[in-house]
C-alpha positions in Angstrom: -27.0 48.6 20.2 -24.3 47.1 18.0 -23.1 44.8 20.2 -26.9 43.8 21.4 -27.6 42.9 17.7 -24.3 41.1 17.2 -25.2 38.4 20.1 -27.9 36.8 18.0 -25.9 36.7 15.0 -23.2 35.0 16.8 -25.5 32.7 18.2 -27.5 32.3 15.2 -24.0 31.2 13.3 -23.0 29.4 16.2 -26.4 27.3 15.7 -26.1 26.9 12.0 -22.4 25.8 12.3 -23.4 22.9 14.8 -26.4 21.9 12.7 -24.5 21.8 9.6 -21.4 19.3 11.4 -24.3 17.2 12.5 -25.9 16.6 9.3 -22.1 16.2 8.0 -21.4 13.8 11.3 -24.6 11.5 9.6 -23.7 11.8 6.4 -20.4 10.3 7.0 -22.3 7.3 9.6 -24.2 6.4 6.5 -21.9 6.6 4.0 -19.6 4.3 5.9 -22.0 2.0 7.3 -23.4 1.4 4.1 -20.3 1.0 2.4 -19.0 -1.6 5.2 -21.7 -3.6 4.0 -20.2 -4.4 0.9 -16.9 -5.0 1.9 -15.5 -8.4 2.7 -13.2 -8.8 5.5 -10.1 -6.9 5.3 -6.7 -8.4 5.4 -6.1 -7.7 9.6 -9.7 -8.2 10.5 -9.8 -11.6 10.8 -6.9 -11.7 13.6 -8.2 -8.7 15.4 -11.7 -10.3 15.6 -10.5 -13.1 16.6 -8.2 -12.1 19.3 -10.7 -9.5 20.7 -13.5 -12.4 21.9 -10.4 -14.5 22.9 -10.1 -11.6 25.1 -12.8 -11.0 26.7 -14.1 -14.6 27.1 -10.6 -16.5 28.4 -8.8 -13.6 29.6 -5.4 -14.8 27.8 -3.8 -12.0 25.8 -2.0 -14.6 23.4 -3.5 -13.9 20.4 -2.4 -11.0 18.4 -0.1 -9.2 21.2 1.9 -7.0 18.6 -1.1 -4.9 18.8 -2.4 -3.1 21.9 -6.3 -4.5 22.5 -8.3 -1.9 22.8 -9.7 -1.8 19.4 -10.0 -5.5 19.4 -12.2 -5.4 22.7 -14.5 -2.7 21.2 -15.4 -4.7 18.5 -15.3 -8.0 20.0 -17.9 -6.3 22.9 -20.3 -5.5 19.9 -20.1 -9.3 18.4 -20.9 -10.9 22.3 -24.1 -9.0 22.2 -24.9 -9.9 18.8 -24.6 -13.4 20.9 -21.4 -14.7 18.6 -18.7 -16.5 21.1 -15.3 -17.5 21.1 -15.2 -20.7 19.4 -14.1 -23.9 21.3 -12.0 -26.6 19.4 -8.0 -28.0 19.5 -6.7 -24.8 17.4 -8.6 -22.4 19.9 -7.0 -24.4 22.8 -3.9 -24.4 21.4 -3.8 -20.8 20.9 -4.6 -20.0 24.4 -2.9 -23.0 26.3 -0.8 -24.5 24.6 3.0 -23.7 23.4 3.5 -21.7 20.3 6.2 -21.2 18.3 8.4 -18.3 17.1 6.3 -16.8 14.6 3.0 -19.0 14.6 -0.1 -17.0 14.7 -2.9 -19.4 14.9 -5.5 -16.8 15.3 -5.3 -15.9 11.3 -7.0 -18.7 10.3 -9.0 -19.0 13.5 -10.5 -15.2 12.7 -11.4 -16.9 9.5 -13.4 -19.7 10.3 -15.2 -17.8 13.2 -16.0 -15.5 10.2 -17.2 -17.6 7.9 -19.0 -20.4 10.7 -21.0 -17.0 12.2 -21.8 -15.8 8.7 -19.9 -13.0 7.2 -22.2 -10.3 7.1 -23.5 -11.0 10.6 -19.9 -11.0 12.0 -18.5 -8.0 10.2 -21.7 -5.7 10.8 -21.4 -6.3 14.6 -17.5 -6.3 14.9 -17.2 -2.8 12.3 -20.2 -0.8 14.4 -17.9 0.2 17.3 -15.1 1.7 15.0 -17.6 3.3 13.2 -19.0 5.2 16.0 -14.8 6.1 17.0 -14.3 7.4 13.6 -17.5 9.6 14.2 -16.8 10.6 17.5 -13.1 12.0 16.0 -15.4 14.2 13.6 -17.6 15.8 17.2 -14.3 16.2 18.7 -12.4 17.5 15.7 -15.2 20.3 15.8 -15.7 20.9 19.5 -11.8 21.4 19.6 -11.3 23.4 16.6 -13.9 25.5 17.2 -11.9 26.5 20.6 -8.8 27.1 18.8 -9.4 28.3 15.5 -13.1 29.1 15.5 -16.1 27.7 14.5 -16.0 28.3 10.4 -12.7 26.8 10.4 -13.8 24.1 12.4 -16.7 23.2 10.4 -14.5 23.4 7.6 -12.3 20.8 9.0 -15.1 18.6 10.0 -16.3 19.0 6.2 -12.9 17.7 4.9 -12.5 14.6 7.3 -16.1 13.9 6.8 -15.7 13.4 2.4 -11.8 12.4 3.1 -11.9 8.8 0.8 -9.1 7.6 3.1 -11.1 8.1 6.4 -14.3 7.2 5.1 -12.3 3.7 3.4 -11.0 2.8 6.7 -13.8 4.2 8.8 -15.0 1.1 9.4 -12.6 -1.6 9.4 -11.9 -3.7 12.7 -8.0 -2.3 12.7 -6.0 0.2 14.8 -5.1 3.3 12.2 -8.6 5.0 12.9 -8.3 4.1 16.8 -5.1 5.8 17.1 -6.4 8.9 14.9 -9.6 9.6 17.1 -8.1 9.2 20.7 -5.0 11.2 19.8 -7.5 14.3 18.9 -9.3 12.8 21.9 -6.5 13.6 24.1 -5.1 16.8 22.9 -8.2 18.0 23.0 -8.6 17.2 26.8 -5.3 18.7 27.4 -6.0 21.7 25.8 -8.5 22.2 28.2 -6.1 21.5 30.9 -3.3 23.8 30.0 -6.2 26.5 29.9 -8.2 25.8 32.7 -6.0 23.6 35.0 -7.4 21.1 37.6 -7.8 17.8 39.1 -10.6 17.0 37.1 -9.5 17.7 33.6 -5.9 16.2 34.9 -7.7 13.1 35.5 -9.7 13.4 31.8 -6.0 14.1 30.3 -4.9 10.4 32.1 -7.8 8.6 31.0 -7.5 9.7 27.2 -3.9 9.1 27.3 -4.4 5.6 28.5 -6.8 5.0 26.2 -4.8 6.5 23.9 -1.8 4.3 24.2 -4.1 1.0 24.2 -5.2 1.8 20.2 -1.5 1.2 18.7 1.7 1.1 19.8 3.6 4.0 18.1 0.9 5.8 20.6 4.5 6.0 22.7 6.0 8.9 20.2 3.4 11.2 21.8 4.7 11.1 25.3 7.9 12.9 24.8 5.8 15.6 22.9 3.6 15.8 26.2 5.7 17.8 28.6 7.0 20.1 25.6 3.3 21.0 25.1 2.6 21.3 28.8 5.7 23.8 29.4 4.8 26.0 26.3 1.1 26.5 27.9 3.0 28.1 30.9 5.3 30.0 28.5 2.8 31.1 26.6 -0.4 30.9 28.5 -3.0 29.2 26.7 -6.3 31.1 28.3 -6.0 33.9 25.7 -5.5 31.2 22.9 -9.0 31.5 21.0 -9.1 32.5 17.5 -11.9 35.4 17.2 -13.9 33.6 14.8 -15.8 37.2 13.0 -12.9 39.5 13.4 -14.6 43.0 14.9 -14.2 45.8 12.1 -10.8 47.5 12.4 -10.8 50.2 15.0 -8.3 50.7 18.2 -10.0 49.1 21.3 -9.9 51.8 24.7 -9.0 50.9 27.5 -12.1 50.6 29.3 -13.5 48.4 25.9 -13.7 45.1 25.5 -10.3 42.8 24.4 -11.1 41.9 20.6 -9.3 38.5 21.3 -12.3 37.0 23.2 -11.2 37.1 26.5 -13.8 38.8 28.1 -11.6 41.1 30.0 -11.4 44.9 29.2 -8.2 45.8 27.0 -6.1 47.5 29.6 -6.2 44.1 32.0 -5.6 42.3 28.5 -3.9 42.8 25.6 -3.6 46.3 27.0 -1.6 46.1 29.7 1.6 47.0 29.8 4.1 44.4 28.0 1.6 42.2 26.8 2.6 42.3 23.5 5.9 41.3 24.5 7.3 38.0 22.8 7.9 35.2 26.3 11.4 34.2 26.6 12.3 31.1 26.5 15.4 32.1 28.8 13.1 32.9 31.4 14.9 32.9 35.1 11.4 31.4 36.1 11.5 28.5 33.4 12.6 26.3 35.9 9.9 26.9 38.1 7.5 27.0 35.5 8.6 23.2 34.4 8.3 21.6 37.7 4.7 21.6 37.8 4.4 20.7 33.9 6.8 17.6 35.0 4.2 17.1 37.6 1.0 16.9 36.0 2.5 15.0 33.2 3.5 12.0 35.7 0.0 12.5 37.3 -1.7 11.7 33.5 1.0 8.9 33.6 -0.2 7.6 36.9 -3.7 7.2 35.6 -2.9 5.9 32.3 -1.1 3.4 33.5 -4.0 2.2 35.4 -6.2 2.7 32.4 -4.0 0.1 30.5 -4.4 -2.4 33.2 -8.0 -2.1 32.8 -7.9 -2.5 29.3 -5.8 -5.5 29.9 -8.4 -6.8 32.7 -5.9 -6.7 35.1 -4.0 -9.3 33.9 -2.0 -11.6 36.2 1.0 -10.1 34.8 1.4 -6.5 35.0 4.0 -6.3 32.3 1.8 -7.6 29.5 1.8 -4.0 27.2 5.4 -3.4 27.5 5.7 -7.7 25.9 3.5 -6.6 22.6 5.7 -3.6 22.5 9.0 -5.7 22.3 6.5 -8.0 19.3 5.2 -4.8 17.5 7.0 -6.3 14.6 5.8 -9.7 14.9 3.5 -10.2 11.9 6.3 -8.0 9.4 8.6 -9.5 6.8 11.7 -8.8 6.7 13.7 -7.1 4.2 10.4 -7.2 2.6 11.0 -5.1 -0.9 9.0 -1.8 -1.2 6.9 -0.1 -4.0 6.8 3.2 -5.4 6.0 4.3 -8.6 7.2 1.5 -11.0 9.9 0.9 -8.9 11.3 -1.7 -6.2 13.9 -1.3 -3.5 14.3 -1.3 0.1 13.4 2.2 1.5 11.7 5.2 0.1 12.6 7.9 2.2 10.2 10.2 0.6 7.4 7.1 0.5 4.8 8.7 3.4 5.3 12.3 1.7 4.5 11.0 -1.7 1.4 9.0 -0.4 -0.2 11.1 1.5 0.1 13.8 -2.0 -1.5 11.1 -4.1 -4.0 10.0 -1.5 -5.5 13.3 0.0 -8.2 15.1 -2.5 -6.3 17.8 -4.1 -8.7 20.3 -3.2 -7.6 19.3 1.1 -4.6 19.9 -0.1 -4.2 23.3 -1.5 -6.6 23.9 1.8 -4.1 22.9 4.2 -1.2 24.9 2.4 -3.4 28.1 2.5 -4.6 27.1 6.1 -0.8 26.7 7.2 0.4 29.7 5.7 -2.5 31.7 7.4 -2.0 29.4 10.9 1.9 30.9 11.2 0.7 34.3 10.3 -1.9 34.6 12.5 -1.9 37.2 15.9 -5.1 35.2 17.0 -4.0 32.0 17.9 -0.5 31.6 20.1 2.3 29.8 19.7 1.0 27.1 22.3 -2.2 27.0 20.2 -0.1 26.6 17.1 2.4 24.0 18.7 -0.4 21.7 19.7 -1.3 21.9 15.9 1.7 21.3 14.2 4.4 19.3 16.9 1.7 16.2 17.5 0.6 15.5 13.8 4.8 16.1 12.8 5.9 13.9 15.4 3.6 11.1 14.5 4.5 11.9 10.3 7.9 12.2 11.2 8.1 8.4 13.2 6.3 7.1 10.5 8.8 7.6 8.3 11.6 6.4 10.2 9.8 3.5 11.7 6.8 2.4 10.3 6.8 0.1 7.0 6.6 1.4 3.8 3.5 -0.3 2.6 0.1 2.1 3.6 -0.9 5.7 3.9 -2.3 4.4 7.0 0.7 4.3 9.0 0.5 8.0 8.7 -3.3 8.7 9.4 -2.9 10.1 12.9 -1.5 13.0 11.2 -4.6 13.6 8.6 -7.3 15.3 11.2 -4.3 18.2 11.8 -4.3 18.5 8.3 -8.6 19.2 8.5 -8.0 21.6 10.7 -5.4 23.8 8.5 -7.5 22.8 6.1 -10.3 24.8 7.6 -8.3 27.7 8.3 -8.0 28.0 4.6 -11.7 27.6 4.1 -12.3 30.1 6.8 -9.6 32.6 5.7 -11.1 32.6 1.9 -14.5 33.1 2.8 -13.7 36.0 5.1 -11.7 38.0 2.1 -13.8 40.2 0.7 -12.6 39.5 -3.0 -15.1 37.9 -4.9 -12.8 35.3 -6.6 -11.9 33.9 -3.0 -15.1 33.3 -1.8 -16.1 31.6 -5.2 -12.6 29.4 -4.4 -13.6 28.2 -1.6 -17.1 26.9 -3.0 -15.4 25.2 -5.9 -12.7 23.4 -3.5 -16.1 22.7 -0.8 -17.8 20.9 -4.0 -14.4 19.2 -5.4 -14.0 17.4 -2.0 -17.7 16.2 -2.1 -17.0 15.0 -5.7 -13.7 13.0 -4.3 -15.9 11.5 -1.7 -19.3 10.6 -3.5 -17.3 10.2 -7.2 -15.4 6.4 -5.7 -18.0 5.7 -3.4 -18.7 2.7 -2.2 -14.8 2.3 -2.9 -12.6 5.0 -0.7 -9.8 2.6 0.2 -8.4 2.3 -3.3 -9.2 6.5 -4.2 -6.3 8.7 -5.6 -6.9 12.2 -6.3 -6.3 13.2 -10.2 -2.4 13.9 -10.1 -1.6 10.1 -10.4 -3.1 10.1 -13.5 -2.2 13.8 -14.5 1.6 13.1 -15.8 1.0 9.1 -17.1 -2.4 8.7 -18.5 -5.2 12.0 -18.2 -7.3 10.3 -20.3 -7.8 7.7 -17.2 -9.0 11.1 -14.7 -12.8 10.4 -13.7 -15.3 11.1 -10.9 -12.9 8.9 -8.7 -9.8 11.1 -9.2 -7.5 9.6 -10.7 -7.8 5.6 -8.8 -7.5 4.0 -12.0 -3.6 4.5 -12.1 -3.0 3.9 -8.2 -1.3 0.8 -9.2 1.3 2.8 -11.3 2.7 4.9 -7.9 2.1 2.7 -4.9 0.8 -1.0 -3.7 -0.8 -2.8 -0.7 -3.2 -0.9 1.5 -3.0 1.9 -1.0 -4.8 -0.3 -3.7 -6.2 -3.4 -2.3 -6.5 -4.7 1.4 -8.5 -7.6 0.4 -12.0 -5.8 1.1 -13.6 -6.6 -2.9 -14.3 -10.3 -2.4 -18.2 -9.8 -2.0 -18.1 -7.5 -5.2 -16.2 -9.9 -7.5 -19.1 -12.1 -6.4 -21.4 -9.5 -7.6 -19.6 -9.1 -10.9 -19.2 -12.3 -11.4 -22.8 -13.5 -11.0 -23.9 -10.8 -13.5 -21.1 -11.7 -16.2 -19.4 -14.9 -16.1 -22.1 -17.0 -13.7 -20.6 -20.2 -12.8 -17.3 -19.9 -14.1 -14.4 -21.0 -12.6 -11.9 -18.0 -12.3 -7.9 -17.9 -11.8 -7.8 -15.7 -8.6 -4.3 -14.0 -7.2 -5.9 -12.8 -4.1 -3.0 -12.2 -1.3 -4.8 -11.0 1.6 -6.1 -14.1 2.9 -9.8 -14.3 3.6 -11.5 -17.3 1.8 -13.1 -16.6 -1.3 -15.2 -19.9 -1.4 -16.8 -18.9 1.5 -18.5 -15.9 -0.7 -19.4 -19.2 -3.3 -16.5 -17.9 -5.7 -15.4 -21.0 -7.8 -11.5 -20.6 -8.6 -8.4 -21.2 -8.9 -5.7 -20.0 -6.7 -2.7 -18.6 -8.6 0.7 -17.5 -7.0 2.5 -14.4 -8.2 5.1 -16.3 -10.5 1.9 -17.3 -12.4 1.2 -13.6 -13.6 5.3 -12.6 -14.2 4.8 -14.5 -17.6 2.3 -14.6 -20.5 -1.1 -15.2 -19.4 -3.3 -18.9 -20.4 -6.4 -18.2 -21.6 -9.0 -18.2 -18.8 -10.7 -15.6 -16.5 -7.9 -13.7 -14.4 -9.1 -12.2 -11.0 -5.8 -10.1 -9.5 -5.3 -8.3 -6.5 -4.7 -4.3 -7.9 -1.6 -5.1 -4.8 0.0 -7.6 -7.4 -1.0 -5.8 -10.5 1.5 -2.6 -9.4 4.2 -5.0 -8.3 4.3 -7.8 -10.2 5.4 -5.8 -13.7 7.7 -3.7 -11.3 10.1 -7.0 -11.1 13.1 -7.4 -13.3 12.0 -9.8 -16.0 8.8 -10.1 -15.4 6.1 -9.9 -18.2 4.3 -6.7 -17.7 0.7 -7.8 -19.2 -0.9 -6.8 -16.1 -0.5 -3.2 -16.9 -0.2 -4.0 -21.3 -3.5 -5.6 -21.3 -6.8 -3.1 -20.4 -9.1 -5.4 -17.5 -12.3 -6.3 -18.5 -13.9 -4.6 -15.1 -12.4 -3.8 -11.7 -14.3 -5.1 -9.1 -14.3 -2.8 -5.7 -11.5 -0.6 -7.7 -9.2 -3.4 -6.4 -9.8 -6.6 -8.4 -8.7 -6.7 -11.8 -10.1 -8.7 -13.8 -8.9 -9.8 -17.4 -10.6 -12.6 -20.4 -7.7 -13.7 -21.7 -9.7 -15.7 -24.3 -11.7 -12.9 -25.8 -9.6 -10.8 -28.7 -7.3 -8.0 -27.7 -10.0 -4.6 -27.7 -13.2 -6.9 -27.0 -15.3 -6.5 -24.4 
């Protein structure tokens, strides 16, 4: 009778839990979308579109090459059958035929006028629509896989926290590579996690076409093949067909022999976790190992095999077979060198420390203290296995890891790929408080549920720029709002973190309601036009704002406001003198000729 009338609870939860990601799935699709409408072009859309249609309508893979295309093709796929086309003129030709020199990268200002020729809100709805849907489709799979490993609570959990993450929701949408990487990563661990515990051509094949796909999003893709055959030799070590967290622990009694396993299995507990040396820790000085790693070797060349051919296809089948292995030799192409980093006040050439530090400031607090509780409970747990907890820890660490040895020190981005493993702990922590039976835990996890909705909704339609409240916590309290604590960004960290050039249409906005017709002194680095939104200004370069300010309306990039006072000599008035408004959370801007206090 007991276990009769546990089935439909189970299924009843089970039902509830989907419904609830769902609505949290559609909540996140309109969020975004509705947000992207609002948002000028960011600072790498332009090339991306661009290079995308030059793609798929000339089959030359000139433009942009530093970048694998997949992305690119997505969203250029979207804009052909919105029935906008690869423009045809001398610079066009002369991108795809003609002879280009070290470092010109015509397909900047090409992305630009296609933009602006096909009307900007056209163009960016139709080219943002396919990276929206990948950035959904990470939040299904996040749950479908979580729910395997860690249950579906935790899973929910997890879908709740990358759903309201302001990072994720901020680049959601944007015709770049960081989300692409995120989702078909989680995409392809979560195919071969379902290889390693059901093992067959069929799912070796999925494994291959995820990992092709994979590869084709961005280019430090390449750090996860090593961690491939480590994960594939562990599942033999430690088989992965008893890896499944038991989502509503049975109440504590000693199974029989004859009863069923409480891990989930379906087997009895004698041919389980019963039988005799099961609990036994697996050696890793195994006489087998050897003959265990052969046929991990195997199907790891096998998913190579097929993603190879994947990349050719994503490549059309270029002429020349070689064509991903030349943008990985150019993956630094568009970089500057020696190019002086930012962090906290301060300017030098490497933060080792810079990824660790931005991802504190730049997750909700609440995630945080999640994922610490979710971690600690992860490594303690006698439910999920050590493959289980290797393929939630080694991928997300390696990809952390290269970031900070390779990647520049300019974005949290760079270190995205990691964020969805962080859900997932994150959700273990929500699931492990709710299942305590002290009241104070359950109440805990309500609160930290609500804070991460307030983190979301509180910057929206503005996640790029959003830091949570400890960047404002030790410098200025007073400045902690609904949006965290975004108003002192600019004090820690610059670039991507603050501005990426997506607040053109709203310093438009703000400028129509407040200063109509007025010619503005705009330090906008990150290159799309701002006459083509019908701003009238000024173009100032950053030596103009390391002095004293003329009188006159100042527009400036929140990117120059934390680095320009962060130069020796330099006149910190930026930071000295409050703004006016900021438009998008990005723009800063600043009357000059109204009285100190006025506004």
């Amino acid at each position: 009778m007991l276990k009769c009338a546990a089935m439909p609870s189970a299924k009843r939860e089970s039902r509830l839990l989907g419904l609830a990601v769902g609505a949290l799935v559609l909540i996140f699709l309109v969020q975004a979308f509705l947000e992207s409408r609002l948002k000028s072009p960011a600072s790498d859309e332009p090339p991306h579109i661009a290079a995308g249609l030059s793609y798929l309508e000339t089959r030359a893979f000139r433009a942009n090459p530093q970048h694998p295309p997949l992305m690119k093709e997505l969203a250029a796929l979207s804009l052909l059958v919105a029935g906008i086309r690869w423009p045809r003129n001398a610079e066009t030709e002369h991108l795809i035929h003609g002879e280009l020199k070290p470092g010109e990268q015509p397909e900047w200002a090409i992305g630009d006028q296609l933009i602006a020729a096909n009307g900007p809100d056209r163009v960016m709805m139709w080219a943002r629509a396919p990276l929206l849907l990948v950035a959904a489709m990470l939040a299904a799979v996040l749950f479908l896989w979580g729910r395997q490993i860690t249950g579906g609570l935790a899973a929910a959990g997890a879908v709740l926290l990358y759903t309201m993450d302001p990072t994720i929701l901020g680049h959601s949408y944007l015709v770049t590579t960081d989300v692409g990487i995120t989702a078909f990563l989680v995409l392809f661990l979560f195919a071969l996690w379902n290889y390693v515990r059901h093992p067959g051509r069929y799912r070796l094949a999925l494994c291959g076409l995820a990992l092709g796909a994979l590869l084709c999003t961005k280019f430090s893709a390449v750090l996860m093949l090593p961690v491939i055959p480590v994960l594939l030799l562990a599942s033999r070590i430690w088989p992965a067909e008893a890896d499944v967290a038991v989502p509503n622990p049975a109440p504590r009694y000693r199974a029989g022999r004859n009863d069923p396993c409480p891990c989930g299995s379906g087997k009895k507990f004698k041919a389980c976790h019963g039988a005799p040396g099961a609990a036994k820790p697996a050696s890793l000085l195994r006489p087998d190992l050897f003959r265990k790693a052969l046929p991990c070797l195997y199907a790891f060349l096998a998913m190579c095999v097929v993603a190879v051919v994947v990349i050719q296809a994503v490549y059309l089948f270029s002429s020349d077979p070689f064509l991903y292995v030349k943008g990985f030799q150019r993956v630094n192409a568009d970089h500057i060198k020696d190019y002086p980093i930012y962090f906290a006040g301060r300017i030098q050439d490497r933060f080792l420390s810079y990824f660790v530090f931005a991802w504190l400031l730049k997750e909700p607090l609440a995630t945080i203290i999640l994922a610490a509780i979710g971690l600690v409970a992860l490594i303690r747990s006698k439910n999920i296995s050590v493959t289980a907890k290797l393929f939630l820890l080694l991928p997300p660490a390696t990809m952390f890891l290269g970031a900070m040895i390779l990647a520049d020190e300019v974005g949290v981005r760079y270190v995205m790929p990691a964020f969805p493993f962080g859900h997932l702990l994150g959700g273990i922590g929500l699931a492990t408080l709710f299942r305590m039976t002290a009241g104070w835990a359950r109440a805990a996890a309500v609160i930290l549920c609500a804070w991460v909705v307030v983190a979301a909704l509180g910057v929206y339609p503005d996640h790029l720029p959003y830091f949570n409240e400890s960047a404002c916590l030790l410098r200025d309290p007073g400045e902690i709002g609904l949006d965290g604590g975004t108003r002192c960004g600019p004090l820690w960290l610059d670039d991507s973190n603050v501005d990426w050039g997506q607040s053109l249409k709203q310093l438009k906005t703000w400028l129509d309601g407040h200063a109509p017709g007025r010619e503005i002194l705009l330090l906008n680095t990150f290159g799309f036009p701002a006459e083509v939104y019908g701003i009238r200004y000024h173009k100032l370069e950053p030596n103009d704002l390391a002095v004293e300010p003329q009188p006159g309306l100042y527009a400036v990039t929140a990117h120059m406001v934390a680095r320009i006072p962060a130069y020796p000599g330099a006149s910190d008035w930026l930071r000295r003198m409050p703004p006016l408004a900021i438009a998008g959370h990005s723009l800063y801007i600043y009357d000059t000729t109204r009285p100190a206090g006025s506004r």
